[in-house]
Every structure is written in structure tokens, then in C-alpha cells.
C-alpha positions as CSV (number, residue, x, y, z in Angstrom):
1,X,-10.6,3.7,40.0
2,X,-8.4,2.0,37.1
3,X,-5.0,0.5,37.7
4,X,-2.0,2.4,36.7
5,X,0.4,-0.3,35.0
6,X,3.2,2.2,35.9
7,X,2.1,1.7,39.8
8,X,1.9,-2.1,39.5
9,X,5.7,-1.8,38.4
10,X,6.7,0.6,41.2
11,X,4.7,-2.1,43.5
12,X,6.8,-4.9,42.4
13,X,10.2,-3.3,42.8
14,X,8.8,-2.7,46.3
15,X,7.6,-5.5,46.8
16,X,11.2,-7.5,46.0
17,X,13.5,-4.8,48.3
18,X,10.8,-4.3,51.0
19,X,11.5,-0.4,51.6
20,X,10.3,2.6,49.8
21,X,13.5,4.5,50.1
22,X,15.5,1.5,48.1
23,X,12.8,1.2,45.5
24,X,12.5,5.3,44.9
25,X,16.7,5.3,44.6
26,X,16.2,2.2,41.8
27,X,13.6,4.1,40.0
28,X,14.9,7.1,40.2
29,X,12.5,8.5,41.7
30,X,11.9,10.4,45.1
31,X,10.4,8.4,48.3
32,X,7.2,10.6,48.4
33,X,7.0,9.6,44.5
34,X,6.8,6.1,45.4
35,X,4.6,6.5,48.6
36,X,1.7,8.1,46.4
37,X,1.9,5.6,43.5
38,X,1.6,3.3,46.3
39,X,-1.7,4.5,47.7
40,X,-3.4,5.5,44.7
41,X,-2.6,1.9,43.5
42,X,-4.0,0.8,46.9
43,X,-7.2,3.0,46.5
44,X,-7.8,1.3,43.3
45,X,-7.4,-2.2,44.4
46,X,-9.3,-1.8,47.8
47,X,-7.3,-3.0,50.2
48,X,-4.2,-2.7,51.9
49,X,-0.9,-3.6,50.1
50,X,1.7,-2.8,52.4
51,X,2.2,-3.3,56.3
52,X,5.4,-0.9,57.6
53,X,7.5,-3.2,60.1
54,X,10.8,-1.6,62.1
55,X,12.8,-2.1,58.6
56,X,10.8,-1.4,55.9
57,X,7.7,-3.0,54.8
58,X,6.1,-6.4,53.9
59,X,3.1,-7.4,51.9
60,X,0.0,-7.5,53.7
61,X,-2.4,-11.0,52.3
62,X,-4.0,-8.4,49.8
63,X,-0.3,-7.1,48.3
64,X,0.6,-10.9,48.0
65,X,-2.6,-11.7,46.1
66,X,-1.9,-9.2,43.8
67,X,1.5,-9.6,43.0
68,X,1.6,-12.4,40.5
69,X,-1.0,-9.9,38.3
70,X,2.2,-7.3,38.8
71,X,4.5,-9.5,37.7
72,X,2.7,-10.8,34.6
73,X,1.6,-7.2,34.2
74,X,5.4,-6.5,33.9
75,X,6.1,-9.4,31.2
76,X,3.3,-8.3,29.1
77,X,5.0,-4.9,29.0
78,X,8.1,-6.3,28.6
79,X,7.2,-8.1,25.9
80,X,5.8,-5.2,24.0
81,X,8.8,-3.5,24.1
82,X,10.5,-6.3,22.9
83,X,7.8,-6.8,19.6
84,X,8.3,-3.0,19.1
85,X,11.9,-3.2,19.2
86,X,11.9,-6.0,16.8
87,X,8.9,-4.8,14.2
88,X,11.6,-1.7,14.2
89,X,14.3,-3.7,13.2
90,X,12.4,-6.2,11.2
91,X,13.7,-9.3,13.3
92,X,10.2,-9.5,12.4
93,X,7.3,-8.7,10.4
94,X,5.1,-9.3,7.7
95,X,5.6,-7.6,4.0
96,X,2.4,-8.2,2.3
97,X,1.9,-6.6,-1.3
98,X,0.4,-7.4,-4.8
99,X,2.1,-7.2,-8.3
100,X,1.2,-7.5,-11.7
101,X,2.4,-9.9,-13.7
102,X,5.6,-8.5,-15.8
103,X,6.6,-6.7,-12.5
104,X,6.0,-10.0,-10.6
105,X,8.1,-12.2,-13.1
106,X,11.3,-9.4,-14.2
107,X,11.7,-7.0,-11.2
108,X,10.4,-8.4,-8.2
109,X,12.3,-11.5,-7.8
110,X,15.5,-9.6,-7.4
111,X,14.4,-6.8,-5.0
112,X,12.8,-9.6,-3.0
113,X,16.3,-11.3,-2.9
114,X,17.8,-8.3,-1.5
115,X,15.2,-7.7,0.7
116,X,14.9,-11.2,2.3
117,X,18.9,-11.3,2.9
118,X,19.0,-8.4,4.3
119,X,15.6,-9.2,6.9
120,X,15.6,-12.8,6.5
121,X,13.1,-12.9,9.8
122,X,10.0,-10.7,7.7
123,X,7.6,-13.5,6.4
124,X,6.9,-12.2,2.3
125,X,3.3,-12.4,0.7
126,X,3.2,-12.2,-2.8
127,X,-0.3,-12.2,-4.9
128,X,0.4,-11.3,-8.4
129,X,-2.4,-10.2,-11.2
130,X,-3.2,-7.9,-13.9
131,X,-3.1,-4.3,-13.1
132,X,-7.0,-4.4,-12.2
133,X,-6.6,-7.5,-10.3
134,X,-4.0,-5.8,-8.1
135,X,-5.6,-2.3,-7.0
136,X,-8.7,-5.0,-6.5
137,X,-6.3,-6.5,-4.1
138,X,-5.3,-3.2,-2.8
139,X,-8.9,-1.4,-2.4
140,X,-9.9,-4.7,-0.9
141,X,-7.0,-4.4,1.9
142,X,-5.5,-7.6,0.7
143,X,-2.4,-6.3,0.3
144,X,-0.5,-3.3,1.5
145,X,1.2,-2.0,-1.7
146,X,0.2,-2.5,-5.1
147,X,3.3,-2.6,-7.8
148,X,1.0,-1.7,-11.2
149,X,2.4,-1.4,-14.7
150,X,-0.6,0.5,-16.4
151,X,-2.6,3.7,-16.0
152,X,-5.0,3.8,-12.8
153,X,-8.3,6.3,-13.4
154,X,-10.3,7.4,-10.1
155,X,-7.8,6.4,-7.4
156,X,-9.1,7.1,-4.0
157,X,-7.9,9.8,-2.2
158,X,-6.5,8.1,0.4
159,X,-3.9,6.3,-1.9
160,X,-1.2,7.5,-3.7
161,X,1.0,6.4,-7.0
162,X,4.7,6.8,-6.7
163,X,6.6,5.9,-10.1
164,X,9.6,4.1,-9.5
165,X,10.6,2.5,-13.1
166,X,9.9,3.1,-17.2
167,X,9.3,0.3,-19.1
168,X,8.7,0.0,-23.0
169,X,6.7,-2.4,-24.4
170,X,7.8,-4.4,-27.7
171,X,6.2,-6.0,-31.0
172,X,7.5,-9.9,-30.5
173,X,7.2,-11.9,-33.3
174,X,8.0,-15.9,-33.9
175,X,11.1,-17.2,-36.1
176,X,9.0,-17.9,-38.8
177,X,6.6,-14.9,-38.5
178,X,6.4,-12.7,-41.8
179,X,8.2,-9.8,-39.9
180,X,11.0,-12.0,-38.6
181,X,12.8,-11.1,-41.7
182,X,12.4,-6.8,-40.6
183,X,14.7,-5.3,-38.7
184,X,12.2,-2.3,-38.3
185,X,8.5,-1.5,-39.2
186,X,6.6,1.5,-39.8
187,X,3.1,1.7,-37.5
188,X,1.1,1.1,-41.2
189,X,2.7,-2.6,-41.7
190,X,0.6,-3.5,-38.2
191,X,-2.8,-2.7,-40.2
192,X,-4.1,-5.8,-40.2
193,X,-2.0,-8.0,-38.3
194,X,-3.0,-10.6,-36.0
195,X,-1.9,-9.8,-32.8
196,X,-2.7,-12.2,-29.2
197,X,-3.1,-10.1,-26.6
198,X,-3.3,-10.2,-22.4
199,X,-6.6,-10.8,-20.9
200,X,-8.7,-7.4,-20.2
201,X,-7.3,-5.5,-17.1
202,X,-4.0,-6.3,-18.1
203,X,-1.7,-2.5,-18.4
204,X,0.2,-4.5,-21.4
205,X,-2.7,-4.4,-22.9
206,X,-4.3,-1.2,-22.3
207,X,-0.6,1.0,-23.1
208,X,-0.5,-0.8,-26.6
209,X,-4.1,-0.7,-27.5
210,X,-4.0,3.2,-27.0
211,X,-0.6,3.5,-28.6
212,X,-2.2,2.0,-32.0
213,X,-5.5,3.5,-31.8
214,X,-4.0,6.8,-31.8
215,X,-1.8,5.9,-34.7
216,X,-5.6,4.6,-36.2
217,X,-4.2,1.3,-37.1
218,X,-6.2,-1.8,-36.4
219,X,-5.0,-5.0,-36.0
220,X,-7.1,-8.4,-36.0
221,X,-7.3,-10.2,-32.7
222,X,-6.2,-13.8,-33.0
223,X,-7.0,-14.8,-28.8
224,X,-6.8,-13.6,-25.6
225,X,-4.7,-15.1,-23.3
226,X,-4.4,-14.5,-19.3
227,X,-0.7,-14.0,-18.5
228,X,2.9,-12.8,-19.9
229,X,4.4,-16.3,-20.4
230,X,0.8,-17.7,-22.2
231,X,1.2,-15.0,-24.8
232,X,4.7,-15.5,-25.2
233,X,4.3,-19.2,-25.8
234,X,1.1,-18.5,-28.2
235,X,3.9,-16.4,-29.8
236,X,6.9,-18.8,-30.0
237,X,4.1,-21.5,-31.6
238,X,3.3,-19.1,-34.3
239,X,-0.2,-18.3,-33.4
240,X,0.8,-14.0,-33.9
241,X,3.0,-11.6,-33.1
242,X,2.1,-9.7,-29.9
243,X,3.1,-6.4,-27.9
244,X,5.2,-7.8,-24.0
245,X,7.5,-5.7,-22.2
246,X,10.9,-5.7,-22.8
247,X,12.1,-6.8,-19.6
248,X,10.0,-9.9,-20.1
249,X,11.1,-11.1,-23.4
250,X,14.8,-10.5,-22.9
251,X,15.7,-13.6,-22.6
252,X,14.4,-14.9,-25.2
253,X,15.1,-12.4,-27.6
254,X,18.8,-13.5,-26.7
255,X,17.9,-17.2,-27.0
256,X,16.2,-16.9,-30.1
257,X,12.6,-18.1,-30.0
258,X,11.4,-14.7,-30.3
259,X,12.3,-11.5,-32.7
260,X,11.8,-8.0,-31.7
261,X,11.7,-6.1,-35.1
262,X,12.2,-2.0,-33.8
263,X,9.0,-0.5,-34.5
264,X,8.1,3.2,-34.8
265,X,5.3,3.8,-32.9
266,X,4.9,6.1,-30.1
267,X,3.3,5.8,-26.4
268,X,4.9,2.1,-25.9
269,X,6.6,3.5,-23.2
270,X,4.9,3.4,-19.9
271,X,4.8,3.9,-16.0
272,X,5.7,1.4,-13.4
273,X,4.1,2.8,-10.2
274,X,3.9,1.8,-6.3
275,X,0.2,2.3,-5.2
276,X,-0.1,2.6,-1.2
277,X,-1.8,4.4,1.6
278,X,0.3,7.3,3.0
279,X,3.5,6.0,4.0
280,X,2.8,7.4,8.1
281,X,0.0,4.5,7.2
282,X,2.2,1.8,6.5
283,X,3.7,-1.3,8.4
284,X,8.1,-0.9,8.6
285,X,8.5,-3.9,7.0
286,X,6.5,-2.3,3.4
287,X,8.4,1.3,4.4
288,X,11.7,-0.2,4.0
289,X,10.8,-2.1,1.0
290,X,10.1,0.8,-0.4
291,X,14.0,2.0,-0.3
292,X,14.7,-1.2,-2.5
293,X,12.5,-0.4,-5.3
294,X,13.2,3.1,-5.5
């Protein structure tokens, strides 16, 4: 017979008054309550726990071996409650999730601010990638919630995408680019243009590459580099103009070192979406992130 945990806790209260009747009235419980619990937790051990004296009872050599088990038995529970009670109200925790790169260098930092003064106890893990790099990280169960900025094709069913921002992307050009002197362009002044693009897997990439194919314009591929602030520094040297979002050329659009000529070409605007498991699925710490980014 297995051990009810709830009879090793009737057995130490018990144990510390030495009468059933004071024990039941503790646990709110009635005497005949406590007298069962007591001999179906004696039937599992074996032996005799109790001896009844003119006041009460006492522990018999049995009941006394047993009780240290009881009363780490009731620090263990303890204890759970009290990791429960603070996973609940993230005294403690872990918020593990993925981002690509333009979410991971305009948006995140902020919301993680917020998020860390407000549960400063909830350790953060943050992997950032491309888009493909992240929902590897996320089908992989690396991660807990992927923060994409391109289109994802064949998601499992067990995951979902929630969008929770729009984001455009922009042609960036150098100072001394040829365009840098255009306050707006027309899709057809691309046709040819040397352009340095993110590294494949990138949603940059992929949202501007469809945008010009269906306008049928083809630019000429100067390099490929792996990373927002690589392109944008190919940029600033005067290698090509390239397509970033706009959230991640702001500030230097205002300082300067890059141009952003308005150009006319539609389906730059795209999706920023939360990838997860069902949220039932999900650890507190990541459920209440949510409510930040949303």
C-alpha cells in the first residue's frame, strides 16, 4: 500500500499534540477523520505508529522512525507551494525566447526594460537570428517564443502566429549615393541598381525581394551580408543602397550617414509576428511577456 502524503501530515500534527481530538480540531477535521488516516497510514507502513496512554497517545519506536520522513515530507510540500506561489508571481522564473535581428536590436530592448523592472527576479534568455534561424530555434525547443519579422510557410500545427506590430521596410542609400540627391523614386529607377542585401533566411530580405519581383524590376546584387548593422555599414561606405526597416535606420537617417529617398513601391510593408505553442502551453513568465508586446 502507497503512502498518502496527506496522512504523513495528519501524523505529524499528531505526533507534536499527542491526542487525536486536538489534532482533528487543528485540521479541521473530525476525530474519526483522523483515526482512519491514522490506520491506513499504519497499514501502509507495517507497523504500529501510535500507543494510546491515559491522556492521549505517544509514538510507538516505529512512529518515531518514521517521523523525520513526515517532517521532510512536509518541507518538500511546503516548498512546492512556495515555487508555485512564486513562478505565479514571477519572484521567479525563466523567459526564454528567440528574435530576429531588427526585432532584436529596435523593439526588444525596450519591452525587455519594462519587463525586467517590473520582474526583476525572472532570469532573460535572448538568442537572436534571421527569421529562419529563429523558428529553427523554436521547432528545436530552444526557445519558447519566436518574435519573426518575415512570412513563415508550413507552420506546424501545434504553433501559432499572433501579429503584434507593422513594420515598413526602406531603400537606404549613402550621402554620396546617386539617389541621395532624390527625394522620391519611381520602382523603374531600381532597374539595375546595386543593392547589398541580408544573408538568406533573413524576412528583410525575403519582403523586398518579392516586393520588386512583382514590380519585375531587377536589381544587381553587390554582396551579401549576415546582419542589420553589416548592411547598414556596407551602406554608409558606399558599397550600394539597400532595403532595412525603418525602425532600424532611424537613427541614422536623423544623424545623417544614411538617406531614405520615399520610394513607390508596394508590399514593403510587412508583419511582425509572435510564434508560440498554445498559450495553456506556456511558462507565466513568456504569458505575461506577452501583455508587453501586445
Amino acid at each position: 500500500m502507497a503512502i498518502n502524503p496527506d496522512h504523513l501530515l495528519t501524523f505529524i500534527r499528531v505526533a507534536r499534540l499527542g491526542n487525536l481530538s486536538a489534532a482533528a480540531g487543528e485540521l479541521h477535521l473530525t476525530q474519526p477523520a483522523v483515526s482512519n488516516q491514522i490506520k491506513l497510514l499504519t497499514q501502509a507502513v507495517g507497523e504500529p505508529l501510535l500507543t494510546r496512554h491515559r491522556y492521549g497517545v505517544r509514538l510507538t519506536p516505529a512512529g518515531e522512525g518514521l517521523l523525520p520522513y513526515a517532517m521532510a515530507t512536509s518541507r518538500a510540500l511546503e516548498g512546492a507551494r512556495q515555487y508555485a506561489a512564486d513562478l505565479h508571481g514571477l519572484n521567479l522564473g525563466t523567459l526564454t525566447i528567440a528574435a530576429s535581428s531588427t526585432i532584436a536590436a529596435t523593439i526588444l530592448p525596450g519591452v525587455l526594460a519594462a519587463y525586467h523592472a517590473r520582474f526583476p527576479n525572472v532570469v532573460l534568455h535572448v538568442q537572436q537570428g534571421n527569421t529562419q534561424d529563429v523558428m529553427d530555434l523554436l521547432l528545436g525547443q530552444k526557445c519558447e517564443l519566436a518574435l519573426i519579422e518575415g512570412p513563415v510557410s508550413g507552420l506546424p500545427l501545434d504553433l501559432k502566429q499572433q501579429v503584434f506590430r507593422r513594420d515598413t521596410l526602406r531603400l537606404v542609400v549613402a550621402p554620396g549615393h546617386p539617389f541621395a540627391a532624390r527625394t522620391s523614386l519611381s520602382p523603374d529607377a531600381l532597374q539595375g541598381v546595386g543593392v547589398i542585401w541580408r544573408e538568406p533566411g533573413s524576412g528583410t530580405r525575403e519582403v523586398a525581394k518579392r516586393a520588386l519581383e512583382r514590380a519585375g524590376i531587377q536589381t544587381r546584387e553587390v554582396l551579401t551580408l549576415t546582419g542589420t548593422e553589416a548592411v547598414k555599414e556596407a551602406v554608409i561606405s558606399g558599397l550600394g543602397a539597400a532595403f532595412l526597416s525603418e525602425a532600424s535606420v532611424r537613427r541614422d537617417v536623423d544623424a545623417g550617414r544614411l538617406l531614405c529617398p520615399a520610394l513607390e513601391l508596394p508590399g514593403l510593408e510587412r508583419d511582425l509576428s509572435i510564434v508560440s505553442a498554445e498559450e495553456e502551453l506556456l511558462s507565466r513568465a513568456v504569458r505575461v511577456f506577452f501583455t508587453f508586446l501586445v
